[in-house]
N, C-alpha and C positions, 0 to 999 in steps of 0.2 A: 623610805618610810615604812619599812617593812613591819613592825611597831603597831601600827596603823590599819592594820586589818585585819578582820575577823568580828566576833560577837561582844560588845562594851555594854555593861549594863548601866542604864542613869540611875543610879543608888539609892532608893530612899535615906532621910535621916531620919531614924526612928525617935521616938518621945517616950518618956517615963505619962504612963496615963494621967496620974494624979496633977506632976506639978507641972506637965510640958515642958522639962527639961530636954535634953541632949541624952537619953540613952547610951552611955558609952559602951555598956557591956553587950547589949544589941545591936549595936553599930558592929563592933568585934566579930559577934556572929555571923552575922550577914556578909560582911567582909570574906570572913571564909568560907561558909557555905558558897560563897561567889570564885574563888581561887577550887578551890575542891572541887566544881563544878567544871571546871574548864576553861571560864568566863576567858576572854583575852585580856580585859582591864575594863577596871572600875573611873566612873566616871565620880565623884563627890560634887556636892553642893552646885546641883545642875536645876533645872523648874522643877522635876521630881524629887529633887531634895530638899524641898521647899525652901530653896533659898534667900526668897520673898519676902520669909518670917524669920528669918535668922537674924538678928542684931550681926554687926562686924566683928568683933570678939569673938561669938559660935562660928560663924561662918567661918573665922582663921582656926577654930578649933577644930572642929570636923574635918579639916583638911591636915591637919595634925595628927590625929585618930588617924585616918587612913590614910597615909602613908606611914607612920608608924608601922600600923599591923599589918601590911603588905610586904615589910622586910625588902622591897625588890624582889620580888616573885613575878610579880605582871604589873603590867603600867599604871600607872595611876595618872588620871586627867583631872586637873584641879578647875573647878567651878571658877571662872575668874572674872567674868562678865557684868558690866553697867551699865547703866544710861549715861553714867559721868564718867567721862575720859580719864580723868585722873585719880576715880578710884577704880577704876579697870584698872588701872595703870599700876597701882598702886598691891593689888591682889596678886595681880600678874606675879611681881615683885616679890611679895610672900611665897607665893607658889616657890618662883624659882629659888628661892633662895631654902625652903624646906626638903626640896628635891623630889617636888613633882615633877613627872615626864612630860608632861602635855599641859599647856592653859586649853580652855574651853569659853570664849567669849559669844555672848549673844550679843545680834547687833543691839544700838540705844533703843531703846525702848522709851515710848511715853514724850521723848525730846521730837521724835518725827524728822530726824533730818536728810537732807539732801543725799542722792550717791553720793557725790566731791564728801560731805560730811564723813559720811560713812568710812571710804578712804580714807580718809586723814585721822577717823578715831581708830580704826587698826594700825596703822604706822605708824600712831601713836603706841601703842600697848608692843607693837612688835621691837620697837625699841629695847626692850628689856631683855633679849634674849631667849627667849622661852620658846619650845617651839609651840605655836599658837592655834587654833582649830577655830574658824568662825562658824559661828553658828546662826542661822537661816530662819527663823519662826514668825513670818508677817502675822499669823493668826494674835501671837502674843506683844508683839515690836509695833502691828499697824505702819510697819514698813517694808515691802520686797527688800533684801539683798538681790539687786538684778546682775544676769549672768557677766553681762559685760564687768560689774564691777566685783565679782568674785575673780572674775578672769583677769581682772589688774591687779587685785592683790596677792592672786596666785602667784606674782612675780617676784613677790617678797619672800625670802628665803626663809623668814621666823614665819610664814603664814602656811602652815603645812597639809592644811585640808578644810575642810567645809561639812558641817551638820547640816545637810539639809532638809526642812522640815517644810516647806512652802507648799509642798503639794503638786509643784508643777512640774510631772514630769517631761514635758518639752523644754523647762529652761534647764533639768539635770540633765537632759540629755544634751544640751549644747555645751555643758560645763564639761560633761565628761569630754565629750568629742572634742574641745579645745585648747583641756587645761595642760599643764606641764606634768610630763608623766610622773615624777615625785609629789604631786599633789593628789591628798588622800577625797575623796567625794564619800560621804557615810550619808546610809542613811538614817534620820530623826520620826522618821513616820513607819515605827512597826507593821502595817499595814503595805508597806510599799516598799518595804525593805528586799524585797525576791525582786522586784520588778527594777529598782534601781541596781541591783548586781547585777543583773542583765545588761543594763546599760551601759558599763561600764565600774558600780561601786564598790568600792574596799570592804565593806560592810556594814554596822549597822552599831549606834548607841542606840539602845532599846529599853522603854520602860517595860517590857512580858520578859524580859530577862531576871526583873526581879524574883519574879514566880518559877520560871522554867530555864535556867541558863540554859541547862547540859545541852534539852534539847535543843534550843537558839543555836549554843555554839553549833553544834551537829549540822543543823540547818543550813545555817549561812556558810559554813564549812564546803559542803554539799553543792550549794549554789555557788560558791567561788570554784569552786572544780569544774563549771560546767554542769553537772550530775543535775540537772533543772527539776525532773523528772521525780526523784528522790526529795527533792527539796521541798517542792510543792506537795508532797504527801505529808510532810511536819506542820508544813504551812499553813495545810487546809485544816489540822487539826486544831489548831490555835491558833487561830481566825475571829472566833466568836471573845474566845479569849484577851484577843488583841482589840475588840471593841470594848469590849466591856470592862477595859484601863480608863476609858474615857469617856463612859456614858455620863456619868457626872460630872465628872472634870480628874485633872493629873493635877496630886498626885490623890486624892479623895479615896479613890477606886482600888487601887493599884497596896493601897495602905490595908484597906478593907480585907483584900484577897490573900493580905501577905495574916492576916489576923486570923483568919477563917483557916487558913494552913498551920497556923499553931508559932508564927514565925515571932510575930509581933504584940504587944500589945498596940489598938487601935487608938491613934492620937495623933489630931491635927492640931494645928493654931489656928486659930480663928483670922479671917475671915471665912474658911475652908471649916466644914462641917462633915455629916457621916453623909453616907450614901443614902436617898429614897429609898425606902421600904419596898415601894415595886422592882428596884434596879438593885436590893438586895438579893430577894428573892429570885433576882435570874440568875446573879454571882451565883450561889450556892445551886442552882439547878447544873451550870457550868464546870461550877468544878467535879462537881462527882460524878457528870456524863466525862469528864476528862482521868478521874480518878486522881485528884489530887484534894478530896476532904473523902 
């Protein structure tokens, strides 16, 4: 899974401000400024790409757009992820057959169920061939993916690595230490992305990639060599940076910062709003002690 490691950015999908459409030509942008950058591969229609708010028609379009525009230049990991099995199942299906590299599935959400559940909804979606990436967010799901049961599905040849975003680095550390050495560990918590390569991870899907690839990739580049030293000096820079994706909430924040660098016009869907006024005014104190406004 060599594929599989290095700096993945989770991709905004940008909106036209007025109607909140799908920005295609911004989307395009981004895309490249993201190849151009270094990036290893772009993740689409992931919780940063508000997938949430996407009807199923956008959602298969944006995964359209970027692989299109990617030409096969760097991987593309298609958003493929439900609460319902069979339209996980179902996307999956889309992905593979448009010739995305990767699905990207988060576990169910909202359904709450069982490990054994859990199981059985990945070998479900594995079925399709794709090679598959589970993804780990109890903060989002209100369910652990627990180690033991990433460690069973590690066995599954379509199941080729793990997002994990749990926060618990005692349970990535037994995943790393147990899993099959073809099985990719990423990490989903920008914040702990240095500290999980330590441990054993391939790298990192990261929302501060949207803002700063080059350095990201550099970073985590760095940190996969060993070079710890060097790493934690990019790190400690963009630290505050890596909070302030999330003071309000992802992808709120992350939208904001890309609009204040001139990338974006600024446009959620609703339920998602702008940033507080106080948690603007620290964006913008950030960026320009960073020099990036």
């Amino acid at each position: 899974m060599t594929k599989l490691k290095g700096s993945f950015v989770a991709l905004i999908t940008p909106f036209t401000k007025k109607s909140l459409e799908i920005d295609e030509v911004k989307l395009r942008e981004l895309i490249n400024f993201q190849i151009e950058s270094g990036t290893d591969g772009i993740v689409a229609v992931g919780t940063t790409g508000e997938s949430a708010t996407l009807s199923k028609t956008e959602h298969r379009r944006v995964l359209e757009i970027t692989i299109d525009e990617v030409k096969g230049r760097i991987p593309v990991i298609a958003g493929t992820g439900s609460n319902a099995t069979r339209e996980a199942v179902s996307l999956t299906e889309f992905a593979k057959e448009k010739g995305a590299d990767f699905g990207l599935s988060i576990s169910p959400y909202y359904n709450k169920p069982t490990q054994d559940g859990i199981v059985a909804h990945y070998s479900k979606i594995a079925e399709v061939g794709l090679p598959t990436i589970l993804y780990n967010v109890p903060g989002r799901t209100s369910r652990n993916v627990e180690a033991a049961t990433t460690l069973e599905l590690a066995k599954n040849p379509s199941l080729v690595g793990i997002k994990e975003a749990s926060g618990d680095l005692k349970q990535i550390e037994e995943i790393c230490q147990k899993k099959p050495a073809d099985f990719a560990v990423i990490s989903g918590e920008d914040a702990q992305t240095l500290e999980i390569i330590k441990l054993g991870g391939a790298g990192a899907i990261g929302v501060i990639q949207n803002e700063v690839p080059g350095e990201m990739k550099k970073m985590i580049d760095l940190a996969l060599a060993s070079n710890f030293e060097a790493a934690e000096k990019i790190n400690t820079k963009f630290a505050n940076l890596m909070d302030l994706n999330f003071v309000d909430n992802n992808p709120i924040d992350v939208k904001w910062i890309l609009s204040e660098m001139g990338k974006i016009e600024y446009a959620v869907r609703l339920p998602l709003t702008e940033p507080s006024a106080e948690n603007k005014a620290k964006i913008q104190e950030e960026l320009k002690k960073i020099g990036l406004v």
